[in-house]
C-alpha positions as CSV (number, residue, x, y, z in Angstrom):
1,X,0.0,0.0,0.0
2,X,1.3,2.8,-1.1
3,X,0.5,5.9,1.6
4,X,0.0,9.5,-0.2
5,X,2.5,11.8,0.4
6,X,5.1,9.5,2.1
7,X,9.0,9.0,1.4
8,X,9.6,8.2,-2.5
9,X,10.2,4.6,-3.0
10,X,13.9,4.2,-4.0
11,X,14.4,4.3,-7.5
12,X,15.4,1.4,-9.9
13,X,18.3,1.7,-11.0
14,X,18.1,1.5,-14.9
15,X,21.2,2.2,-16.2
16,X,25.0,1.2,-15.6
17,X,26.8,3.2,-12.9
18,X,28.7,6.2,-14.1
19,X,32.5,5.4,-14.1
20,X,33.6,9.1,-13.4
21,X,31.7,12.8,-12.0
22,X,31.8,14.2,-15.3
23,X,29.5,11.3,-16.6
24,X,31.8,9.8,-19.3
25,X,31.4,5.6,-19.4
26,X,34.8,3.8,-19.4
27,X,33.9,2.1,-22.1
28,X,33.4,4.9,-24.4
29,X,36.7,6.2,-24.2
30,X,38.7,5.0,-27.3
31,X,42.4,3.3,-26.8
32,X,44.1,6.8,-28.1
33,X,41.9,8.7,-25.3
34,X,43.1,6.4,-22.8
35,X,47.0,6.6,-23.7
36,X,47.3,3.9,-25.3
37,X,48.8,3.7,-28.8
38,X,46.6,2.9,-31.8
39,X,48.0,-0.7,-33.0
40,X,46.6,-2.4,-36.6
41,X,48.4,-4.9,-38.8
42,X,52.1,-4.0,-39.4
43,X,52.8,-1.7,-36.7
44,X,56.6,-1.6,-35.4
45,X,56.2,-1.4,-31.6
46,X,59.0,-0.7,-28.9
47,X,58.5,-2.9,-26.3
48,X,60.4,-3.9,-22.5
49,X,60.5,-7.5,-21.8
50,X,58.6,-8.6,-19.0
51,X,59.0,-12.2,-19.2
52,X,61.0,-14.7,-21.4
53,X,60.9,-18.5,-21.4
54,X,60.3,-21.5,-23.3
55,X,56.4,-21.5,-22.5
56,X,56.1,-17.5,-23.5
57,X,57.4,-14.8,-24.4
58,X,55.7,-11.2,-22.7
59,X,56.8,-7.9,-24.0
60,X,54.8,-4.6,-22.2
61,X,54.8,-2.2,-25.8
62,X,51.8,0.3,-23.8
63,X,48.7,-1.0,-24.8
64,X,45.9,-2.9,-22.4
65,X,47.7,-6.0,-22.2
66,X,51.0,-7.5,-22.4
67,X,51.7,-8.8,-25.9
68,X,52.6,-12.1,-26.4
69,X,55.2,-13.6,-29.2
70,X,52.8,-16.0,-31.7
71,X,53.2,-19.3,-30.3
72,X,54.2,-20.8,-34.0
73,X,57.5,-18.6,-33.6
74,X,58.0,-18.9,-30.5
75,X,58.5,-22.9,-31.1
76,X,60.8,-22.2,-33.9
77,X,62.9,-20.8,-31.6
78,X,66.1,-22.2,-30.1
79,X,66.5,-22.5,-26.2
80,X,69.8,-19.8,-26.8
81,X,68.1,-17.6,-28.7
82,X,65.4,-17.4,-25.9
83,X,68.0,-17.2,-23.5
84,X,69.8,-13.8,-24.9
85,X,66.4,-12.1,-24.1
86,X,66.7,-11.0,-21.0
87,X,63.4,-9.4,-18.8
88,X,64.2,-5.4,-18.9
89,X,65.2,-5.8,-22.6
90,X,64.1,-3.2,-25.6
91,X,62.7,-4.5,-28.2
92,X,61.2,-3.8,-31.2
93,X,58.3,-6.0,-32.5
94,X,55.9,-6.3,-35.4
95,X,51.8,-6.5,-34.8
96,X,50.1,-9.1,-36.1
97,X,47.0,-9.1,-34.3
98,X,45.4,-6.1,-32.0
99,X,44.0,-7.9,-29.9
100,X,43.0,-12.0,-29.7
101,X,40.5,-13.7,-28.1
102,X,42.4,-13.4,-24.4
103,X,42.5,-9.9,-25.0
104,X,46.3,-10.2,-25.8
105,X,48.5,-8.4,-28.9
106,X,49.8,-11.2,-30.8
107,X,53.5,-9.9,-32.4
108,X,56.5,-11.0,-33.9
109,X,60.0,-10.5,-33.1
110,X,61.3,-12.0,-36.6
111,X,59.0,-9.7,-38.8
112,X,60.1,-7.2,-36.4
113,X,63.7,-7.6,-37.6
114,X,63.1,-8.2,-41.0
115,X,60.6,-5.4,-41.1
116,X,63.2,-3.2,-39.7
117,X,66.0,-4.2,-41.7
118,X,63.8,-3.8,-44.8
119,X,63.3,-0.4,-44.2
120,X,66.7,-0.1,-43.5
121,X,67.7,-1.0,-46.6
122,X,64.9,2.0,-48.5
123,X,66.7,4.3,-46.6
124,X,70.2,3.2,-48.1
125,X,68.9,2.5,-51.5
126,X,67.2,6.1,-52.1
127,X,70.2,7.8,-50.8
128,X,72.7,5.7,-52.8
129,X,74.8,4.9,-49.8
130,X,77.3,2.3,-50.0
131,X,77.3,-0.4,-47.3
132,X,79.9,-3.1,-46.1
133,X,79.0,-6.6,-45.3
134,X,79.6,-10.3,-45.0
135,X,79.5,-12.6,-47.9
136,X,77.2,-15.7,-46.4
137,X,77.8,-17.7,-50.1
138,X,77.3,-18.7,-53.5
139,X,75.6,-20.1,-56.1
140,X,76.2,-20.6,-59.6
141,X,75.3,-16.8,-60.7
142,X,77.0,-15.3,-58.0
143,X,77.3,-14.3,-54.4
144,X,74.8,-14.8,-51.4
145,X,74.2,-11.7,-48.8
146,X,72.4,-11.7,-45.9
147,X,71.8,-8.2,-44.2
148,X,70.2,-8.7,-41.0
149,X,66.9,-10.7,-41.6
150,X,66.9,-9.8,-45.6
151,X,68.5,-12.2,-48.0
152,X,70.7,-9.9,-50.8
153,X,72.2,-11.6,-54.0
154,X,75.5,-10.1,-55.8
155,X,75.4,-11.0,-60.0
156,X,78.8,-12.2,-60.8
157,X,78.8,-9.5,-63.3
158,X,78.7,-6.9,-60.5
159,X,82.1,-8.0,-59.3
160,X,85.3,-6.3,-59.5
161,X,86.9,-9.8,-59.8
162,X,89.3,-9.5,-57.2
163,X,89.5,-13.0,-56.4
164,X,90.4,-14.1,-60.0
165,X,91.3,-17.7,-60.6
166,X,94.8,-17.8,-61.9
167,X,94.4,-20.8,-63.5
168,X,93.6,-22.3,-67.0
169,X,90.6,-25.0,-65.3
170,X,87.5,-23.3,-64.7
171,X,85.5,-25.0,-61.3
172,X,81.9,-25.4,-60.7
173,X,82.5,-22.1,-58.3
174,X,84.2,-20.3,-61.0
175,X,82.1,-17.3,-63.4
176,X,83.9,-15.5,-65.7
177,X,87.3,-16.2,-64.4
178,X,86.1,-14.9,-60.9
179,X,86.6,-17.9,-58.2
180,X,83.5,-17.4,-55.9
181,X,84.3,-19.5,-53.1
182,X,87.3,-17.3,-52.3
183,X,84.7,-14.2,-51.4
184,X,82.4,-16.4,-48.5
185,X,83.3,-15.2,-45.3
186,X,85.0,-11.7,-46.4
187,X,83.9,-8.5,-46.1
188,X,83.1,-6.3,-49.5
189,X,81.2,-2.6,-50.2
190,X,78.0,-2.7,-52.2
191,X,75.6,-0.9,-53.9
192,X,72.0,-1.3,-53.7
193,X,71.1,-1.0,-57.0
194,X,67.3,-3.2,-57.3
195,X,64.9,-3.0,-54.4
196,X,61.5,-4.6,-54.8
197,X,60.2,-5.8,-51.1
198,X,57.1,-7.7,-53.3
199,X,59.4,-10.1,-54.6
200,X,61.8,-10.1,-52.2
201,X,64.2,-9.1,-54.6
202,X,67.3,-7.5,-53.6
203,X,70.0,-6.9,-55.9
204,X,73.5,-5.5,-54.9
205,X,76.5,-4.2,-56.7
206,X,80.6,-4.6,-56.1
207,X,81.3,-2.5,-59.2
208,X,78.7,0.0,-58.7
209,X,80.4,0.8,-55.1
210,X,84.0,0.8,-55.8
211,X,83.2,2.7,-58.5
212,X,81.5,5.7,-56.3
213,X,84.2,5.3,-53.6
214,X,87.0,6.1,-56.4
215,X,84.9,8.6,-57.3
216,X,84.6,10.2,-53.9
217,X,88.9,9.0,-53.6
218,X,88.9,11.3,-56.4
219,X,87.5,14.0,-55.5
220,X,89.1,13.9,-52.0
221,X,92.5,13.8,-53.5
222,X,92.2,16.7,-56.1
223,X,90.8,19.3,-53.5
224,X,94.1,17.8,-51.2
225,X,96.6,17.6,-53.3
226,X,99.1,21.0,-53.2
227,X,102.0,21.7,-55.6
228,X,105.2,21.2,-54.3
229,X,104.1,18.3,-52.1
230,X,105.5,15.2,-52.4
231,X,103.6,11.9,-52.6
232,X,103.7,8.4,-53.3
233,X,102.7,6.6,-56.2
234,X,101.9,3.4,-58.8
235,X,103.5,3.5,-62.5
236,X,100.1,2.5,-64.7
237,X,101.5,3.0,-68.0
238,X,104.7,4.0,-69.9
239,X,104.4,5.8,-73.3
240,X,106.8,7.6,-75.7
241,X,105.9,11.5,-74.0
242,X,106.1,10.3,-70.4
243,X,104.8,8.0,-67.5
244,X,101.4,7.6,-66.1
245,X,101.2,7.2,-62.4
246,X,97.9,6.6,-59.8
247,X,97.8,8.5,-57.1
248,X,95.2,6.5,-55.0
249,X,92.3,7.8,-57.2
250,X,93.9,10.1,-59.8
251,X,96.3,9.8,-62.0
252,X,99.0,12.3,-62.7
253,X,101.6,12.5,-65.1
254,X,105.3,12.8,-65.7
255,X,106.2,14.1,-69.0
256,X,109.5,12.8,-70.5
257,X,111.3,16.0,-69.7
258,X,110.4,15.6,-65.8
259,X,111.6,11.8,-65.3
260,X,115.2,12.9,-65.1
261,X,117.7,15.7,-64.9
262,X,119.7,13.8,-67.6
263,X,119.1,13.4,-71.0
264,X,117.2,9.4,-71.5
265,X,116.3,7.7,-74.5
266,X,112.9,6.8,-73.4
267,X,110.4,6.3,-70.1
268,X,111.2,3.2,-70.4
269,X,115.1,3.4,-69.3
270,X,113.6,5.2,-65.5
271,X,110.6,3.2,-64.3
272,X,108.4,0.9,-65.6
273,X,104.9,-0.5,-64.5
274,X,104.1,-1.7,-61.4
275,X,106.6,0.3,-59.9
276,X,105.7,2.8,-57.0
277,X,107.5,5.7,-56.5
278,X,107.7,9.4,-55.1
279,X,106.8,12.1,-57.3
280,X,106.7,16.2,-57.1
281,X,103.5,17.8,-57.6
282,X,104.1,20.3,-60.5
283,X,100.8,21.9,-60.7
284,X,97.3,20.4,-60.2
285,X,94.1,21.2,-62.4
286,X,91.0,20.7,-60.8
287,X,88.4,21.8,-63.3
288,X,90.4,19.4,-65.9
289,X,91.4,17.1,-63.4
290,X,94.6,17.0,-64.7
291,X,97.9,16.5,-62.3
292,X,101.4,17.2,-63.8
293,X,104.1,15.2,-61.9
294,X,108.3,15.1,-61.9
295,X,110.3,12.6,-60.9
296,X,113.3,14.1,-61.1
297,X,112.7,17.1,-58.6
298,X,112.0,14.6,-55.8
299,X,116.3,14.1,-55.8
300,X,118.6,17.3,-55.8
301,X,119.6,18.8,-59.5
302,X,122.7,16.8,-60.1
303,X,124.3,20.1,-61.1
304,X,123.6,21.7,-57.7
305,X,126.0,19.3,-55.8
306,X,128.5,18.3,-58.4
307,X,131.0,20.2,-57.1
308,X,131.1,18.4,-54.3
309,X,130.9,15.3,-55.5
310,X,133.7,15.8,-57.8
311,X,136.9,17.3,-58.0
312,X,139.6,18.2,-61.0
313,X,142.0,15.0,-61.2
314,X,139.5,12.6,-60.2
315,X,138.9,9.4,-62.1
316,X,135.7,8.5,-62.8
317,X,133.8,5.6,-65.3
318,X,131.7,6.9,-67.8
319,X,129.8,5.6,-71.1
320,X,130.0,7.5,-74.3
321,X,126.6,8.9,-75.4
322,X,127.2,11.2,-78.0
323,X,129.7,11.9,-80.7
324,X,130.2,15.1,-81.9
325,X,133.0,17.0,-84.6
326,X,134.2,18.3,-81.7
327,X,134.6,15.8,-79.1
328,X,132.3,13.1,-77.6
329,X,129.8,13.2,-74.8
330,X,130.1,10.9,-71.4
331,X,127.6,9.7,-69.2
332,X,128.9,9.6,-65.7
333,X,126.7,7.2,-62.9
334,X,125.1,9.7,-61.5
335,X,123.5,11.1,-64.8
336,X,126.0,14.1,-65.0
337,X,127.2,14.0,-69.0
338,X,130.5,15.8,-69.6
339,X,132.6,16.3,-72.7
340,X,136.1,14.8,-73.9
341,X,137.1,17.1,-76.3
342,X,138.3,16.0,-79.6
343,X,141.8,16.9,-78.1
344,X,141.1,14.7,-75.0
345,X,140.7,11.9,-76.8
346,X,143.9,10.1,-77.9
347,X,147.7,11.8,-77.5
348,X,148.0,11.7,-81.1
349,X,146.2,14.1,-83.6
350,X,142.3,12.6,-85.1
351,X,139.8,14.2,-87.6
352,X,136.6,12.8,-85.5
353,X,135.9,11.2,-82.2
354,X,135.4,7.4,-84.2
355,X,138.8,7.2,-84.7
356,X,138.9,6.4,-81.0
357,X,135.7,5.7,-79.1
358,X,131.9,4.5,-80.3
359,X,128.4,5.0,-78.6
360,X,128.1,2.6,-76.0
361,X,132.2,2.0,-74.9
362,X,132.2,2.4,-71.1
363,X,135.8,4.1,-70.6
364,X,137.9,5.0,-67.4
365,X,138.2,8.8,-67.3
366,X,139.6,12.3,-65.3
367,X,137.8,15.4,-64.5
368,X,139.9,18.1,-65.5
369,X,137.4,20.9,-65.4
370,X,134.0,21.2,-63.4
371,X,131.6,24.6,-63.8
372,X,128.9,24.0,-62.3
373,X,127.4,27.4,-63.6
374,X,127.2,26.7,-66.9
375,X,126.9,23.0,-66.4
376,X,130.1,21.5,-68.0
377,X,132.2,18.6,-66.5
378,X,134.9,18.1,-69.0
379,X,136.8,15.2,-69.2
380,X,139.5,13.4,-70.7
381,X,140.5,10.0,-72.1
382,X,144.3,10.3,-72.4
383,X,144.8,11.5,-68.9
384,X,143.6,8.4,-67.3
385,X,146.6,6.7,-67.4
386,X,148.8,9.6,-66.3
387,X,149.7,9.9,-62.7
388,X,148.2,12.9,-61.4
389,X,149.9,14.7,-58.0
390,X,147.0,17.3,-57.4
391,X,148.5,19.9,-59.3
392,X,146.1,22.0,-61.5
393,X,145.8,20.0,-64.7
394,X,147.1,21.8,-68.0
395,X,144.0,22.2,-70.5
396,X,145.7,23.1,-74.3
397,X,142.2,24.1,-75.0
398,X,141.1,27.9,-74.7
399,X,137.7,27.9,-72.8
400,X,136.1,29.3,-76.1
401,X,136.5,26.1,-77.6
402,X,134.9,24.3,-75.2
403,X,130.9,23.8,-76.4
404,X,127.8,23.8,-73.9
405,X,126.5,20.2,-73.6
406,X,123.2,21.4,-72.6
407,X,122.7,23.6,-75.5
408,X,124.6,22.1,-78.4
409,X,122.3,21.1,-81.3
410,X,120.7,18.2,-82.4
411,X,123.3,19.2,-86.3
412,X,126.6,19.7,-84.4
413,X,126.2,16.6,-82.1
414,X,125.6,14.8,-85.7
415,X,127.9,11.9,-85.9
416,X,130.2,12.0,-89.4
């Protein structure tokens, strides 16, 4: 019985029971409004280990719930790969469910990787950077790369051959001369030069690489090189004008009148290739990226010290170079040419120099006059066998008669 006017009866309650004052339900807040990230197929999550055994793997990554490794991978792995992942442990991981029926994100620490590593490998491909790695193996077209999780192939045509087989037999593991087996296990630079993450296609390049780096070698060394600096280098070819030599990226050049301060025949009689030497740095053009070289300023001008490596009496060896009307032209060791005048030669009057001595005779000799000035050493034939007591020597030629050896012409040094 309900009495007029008494206490209201209590009322029913008819909905659910406000979660907060301000009247918002719980359960109409979205993930993103409570903190949590917004996870879907694909996503890369960081995550902290919580718990790592053989029965399950938990990794806190913010959401509701722990996520939880798929169960399939988990029994793929190995009890010591389990074992390096330690409780406290950042990781990243890839989603591959939201949420299953227990509520739980399902991910994968594999996908993860290879996810990453694909990305990775985007970034290096669009900015054409060049990366060093392992060689894991081979197969009949060429090598076998594996860059973190993603499996890379090398053509054999995208080789600089540096492991070339020697020998005339070609192998199973032998393309175009290049022995394959001798890359597994080392270390080489590549190019990413095909990416296509549809197929699973990635395509790398040895050539493309060492190509860029000498490129970048190059560059480096023009803008470093100074004139006047000395540096070493490789002899890569030898022509009739003058020498070719790499610098470690550029390649300068000695012309015929820089390989020595003496007079020579050909390039051929200084270096040859193969061989590394020093060289001066003469001038360097880096618009034209040309670099002129000498050889023979990286010793002292033989001129500069002669007087003290010779003196007036001295007996030296020397081999005739030259004949002239008026005398014949020596080679000493050290590249210095003097003269025997025509009245050095023998004790007894001659018309020409091949009375007595050819092109080619190596001869016993004394210095009887050194200016290094004007660059003459003469010398003579018939006072080699004459005692000499340190006395100045007496020359029967006037000084006027005695030619320059440096500017005589190619018609007065003429043989007859």
């Amino acid at each position: 019985m309900v009495v007029a006017g008494g206490p209201a009866r209590p009322q029913e309650v008819t909905e659910k029971k406000k979660d907060n004052d301000s009247g918002i339900k719980m359960s109409d807040l979205s993930d993103t409004e409570l903190g949590f990230q917004k996870l879907r197929y694909g996503s890369i999550v960081s995550g902290t280990i919580v718990r790592a055994d053989p029965r399950e793997i938990l990794i806190d990554i913010g959401a509701k719930s722990e996520g939880i490794v798929e169960p399939k991978e988990l029994e793929k792995m190995s009890a010591e790969a389990i074992k390096k992942l330690r409780v406290g442990d950042s990781v990243l991981a890839f989603v591959l469910n939201a949420e299953n029926r227990e509520g739980h994100v399902v991910l994968s620490l594999a996908r993860a990787q290879l996810e990453h590593d694909w990305r990775e490998l985007e970034e290096v491909f669009k900015s054409g950077r060049i990366i060093e790695t392992q060689v894991a193996g081979f197969n009949k077209g060429g090598l076998i790369i594996r860059i973190g999780k993603v499996r890379g192939f090398v053509p054999a045509t995208q080789l600089e051959g540096t492991y070339r087989k020697k020998t005339d037999t070609p192998s199973s593991a032998e393309v175009n001369g290049i022995d394959l087996t001798a890359y597994v296990g080392k270390k080489v630079k590549l190019k990413v030069i095909e990416l296509d993450r549809e197929r699973n296609r990635l395509i790398l390049s040895e050539r493309a690489a060492m190509r860029e780096l000498r490129k970048e070698q190059k560059e480096r060394l023009l803008q470093e090189l100074q004139e006047g600096a000395i540096v070493t280098g490789t002899v890569t070819s030898v022509q009739d004008f003058g020498v070719f030599v790499d610098l470690g990226g550029v390649d300068g050049m000695i012309h015929m009148s820089e390989l020595a301060w003496g007079k020579i025949e050909h390039p051929r009689d200084v270096v040859k290739v193969g061989d590394k030497i020093q060289v001066y740095v003469l001038s360097v053009d880096r618009e034209r990226e040309r670099v002129a070289l000498s050889l023979k300023r990286t010793q002292p001008e033989p001129w500069s010290t002669v007087e003290e490596r010779y003196k007036v009496g001295q007996l030296v060896t020397g081999t005739i170079t030259k004949l002239a009307t008026f005398g014949a032209f020596a080679r000493l060791e050290d590249n210095i040419e003097g003269l025997i005048h025509i009245s050095e030669l023998a004790d007894r009057r001659i018309q020409h120099p091949k009375e007595v001595v050819k092109e080619g005779d190596t001869l016993q000799l004394r210095v009887i006059r050194i200016d290094a000035a004007r660059r003459r050493l003469g010398l003579s034939l018939k006072r080699a066998s004459e005692e000499y007591s340190g006395d100045a020597l007496d020359l029967d030629t006037p000084d006027s008669d005695w030619p320059d050896a440096e500017t005589e012409t190619a018609e007065q040094a003429q043989t007859a």
